[in-house]
N, C-alpha and C positions, 0 to 999 in steps of 0.2 A: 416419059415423065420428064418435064422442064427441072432443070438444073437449080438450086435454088440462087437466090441475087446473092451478088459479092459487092459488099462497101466498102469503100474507100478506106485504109486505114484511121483510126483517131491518132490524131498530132496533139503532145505536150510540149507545150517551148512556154519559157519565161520572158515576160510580154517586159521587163523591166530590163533583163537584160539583153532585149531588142533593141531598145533603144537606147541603151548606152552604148553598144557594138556599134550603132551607127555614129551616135555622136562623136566616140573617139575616134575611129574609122575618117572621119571630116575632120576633125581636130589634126590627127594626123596628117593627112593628104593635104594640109593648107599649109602645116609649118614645117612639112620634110619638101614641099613642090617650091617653098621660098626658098630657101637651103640649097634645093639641086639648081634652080635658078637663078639664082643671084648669089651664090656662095662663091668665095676666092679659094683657090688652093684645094686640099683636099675634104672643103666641107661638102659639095655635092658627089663624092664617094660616100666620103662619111654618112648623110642622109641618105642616103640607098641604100646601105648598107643595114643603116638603122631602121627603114624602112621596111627591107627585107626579114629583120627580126620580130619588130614589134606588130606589124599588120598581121602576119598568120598568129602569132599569139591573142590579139583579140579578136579574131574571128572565130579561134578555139575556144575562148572562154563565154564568148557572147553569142551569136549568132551561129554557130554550128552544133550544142546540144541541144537534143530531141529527142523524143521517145513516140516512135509507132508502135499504134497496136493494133494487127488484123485478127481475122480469125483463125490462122494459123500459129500464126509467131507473137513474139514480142522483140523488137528491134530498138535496142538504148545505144545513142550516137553522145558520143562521152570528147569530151575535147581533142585526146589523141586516140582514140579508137571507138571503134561500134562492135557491140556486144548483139549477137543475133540469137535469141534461143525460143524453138519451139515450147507453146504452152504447155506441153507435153513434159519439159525438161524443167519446168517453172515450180520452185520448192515453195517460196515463198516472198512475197513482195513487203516491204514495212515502210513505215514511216516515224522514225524516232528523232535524233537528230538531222539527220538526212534520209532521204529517201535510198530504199536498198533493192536489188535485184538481188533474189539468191540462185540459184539453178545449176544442176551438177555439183553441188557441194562448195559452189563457191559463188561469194559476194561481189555484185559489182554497184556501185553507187552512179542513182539516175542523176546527174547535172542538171538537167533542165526542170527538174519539180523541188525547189529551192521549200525549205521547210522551213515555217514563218511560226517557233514557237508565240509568238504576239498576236496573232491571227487566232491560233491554237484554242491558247490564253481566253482571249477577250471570245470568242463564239462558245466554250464551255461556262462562261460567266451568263452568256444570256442564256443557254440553253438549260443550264440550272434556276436561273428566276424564274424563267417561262414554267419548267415542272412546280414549282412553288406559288407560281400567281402574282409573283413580287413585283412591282415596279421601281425602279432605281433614283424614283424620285426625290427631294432633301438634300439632295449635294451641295455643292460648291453653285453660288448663287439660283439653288432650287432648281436646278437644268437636268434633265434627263441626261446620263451618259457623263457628265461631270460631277468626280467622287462617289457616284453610286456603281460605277463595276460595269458598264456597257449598256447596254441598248432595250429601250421601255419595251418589255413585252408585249404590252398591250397597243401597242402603234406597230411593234414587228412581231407578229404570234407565230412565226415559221420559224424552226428550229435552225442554226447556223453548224456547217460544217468548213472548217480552213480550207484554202484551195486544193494545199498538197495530200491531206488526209479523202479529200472528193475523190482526187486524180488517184491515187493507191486504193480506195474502196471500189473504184471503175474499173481499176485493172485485178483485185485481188478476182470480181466478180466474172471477166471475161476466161481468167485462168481457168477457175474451178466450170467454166459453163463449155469451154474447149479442150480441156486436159485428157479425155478419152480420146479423142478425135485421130482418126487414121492418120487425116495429114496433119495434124500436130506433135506428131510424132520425131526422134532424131535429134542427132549431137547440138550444145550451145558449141556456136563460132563467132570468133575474135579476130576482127581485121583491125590491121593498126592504120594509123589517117596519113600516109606516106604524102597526099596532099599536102596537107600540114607541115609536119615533122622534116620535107626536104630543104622547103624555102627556109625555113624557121632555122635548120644546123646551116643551111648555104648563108643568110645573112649571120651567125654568131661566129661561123668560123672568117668569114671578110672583115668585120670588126677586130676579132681576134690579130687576125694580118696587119689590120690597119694600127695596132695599140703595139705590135711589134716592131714593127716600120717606122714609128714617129720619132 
């Protein structure tokens, strides 16, 4: 009997702050590389230094949370650590102000599925006209969508759900569809991001030195 297919895990990451990781990322790298280049005295320390603090910090806040989910686990990569727990160990997933992991009796908040109450908001506005029939028409210069509360049902008749409530309703449904499962079975583990956390204490404590020295 053939094994059955194994998929690729699903990847959540916030596409908004992708792109500000990068942008500061080059903002950075263009006014610490004049600094260490053309700087007198101790400012090309100085910008290393500063460098060596502020680059691992936005790479932690931007570009490094994510959340996998296979058919085994669920794996939340959190600025300074990743949170690894079998669907098996999976209590409960939410979305209220923030998105939550709960598992083993304890809570860990997903970074990368940022909870957009405005999103929220504005997709239970349409999806209440749409059960009513209503159109939003009569507003603010007779415009659909202006002063009448979101978007003409009858131009969009499919019900809207915010992104981060999608992403928690995906995962609440792979929990509960893996939760018996042999290999979903075993302890939630906590790696901290020593990646991170090394350069990140190594430039605040060379700063440090450098504010002691001056």
């Amino acid at each position: 009997m053939s094994e059955p297919l194994k998929y690729a895990d699903r990847t959540y990451r916030s596409g908004s702050a992708l792109v500000a990781g990068v942008l500061l990322l080059g903002l950075a790298g263009w006014l610490g590389g004049d600094a260490v280049l053309r700087g007198d005295g101790r400012t090309p320390v100085t910008a290393l230094s500063t460098l060596l603090l502020a680059v691992p910090l936005v790479v932690a806040f931007t570009l490094r949370p994510a959340v996998f989910a296979g058919d085994e686990r669920l794996r939340v990569r959190n600025p300074f650590r990743t949170i690894t727990a079998p669907w098996g160990a999976v209590e409960s997933i939410q979305a209220r102000y923030s998105c939550e992991l709960i598992a083993d009796g304890t809570k860990y908040q997903m970074w990368s599925i940022p909870v957009s109450l405005r999103a929220r908001n504005r997709a239970n506005r349409h999806n209440e006209q749409l059960a009513r029939g209503e159109s939003p028409r009569g507003g603010l210069l007779g415009l659909s969508g202006f002063g009448g509360g979101g978007l003409d049902p009858q131009q969009d008749p499919t019900e809207k759900t915010a992104p981060s409530d999608a992403a928690v309703a995906e995962l609440r449904e792979l929990a509960e569809r893996h939760a018996e499962e042999e290999k979903a079975q075993g302890p939630v583990t906590v790696r901290w991001s020593y990646e991170i956390l090394a350069p990140l204490a190594a430039g605040a404590v060379a700063l440090l030195l450098l504010w002691l020295t001056a």
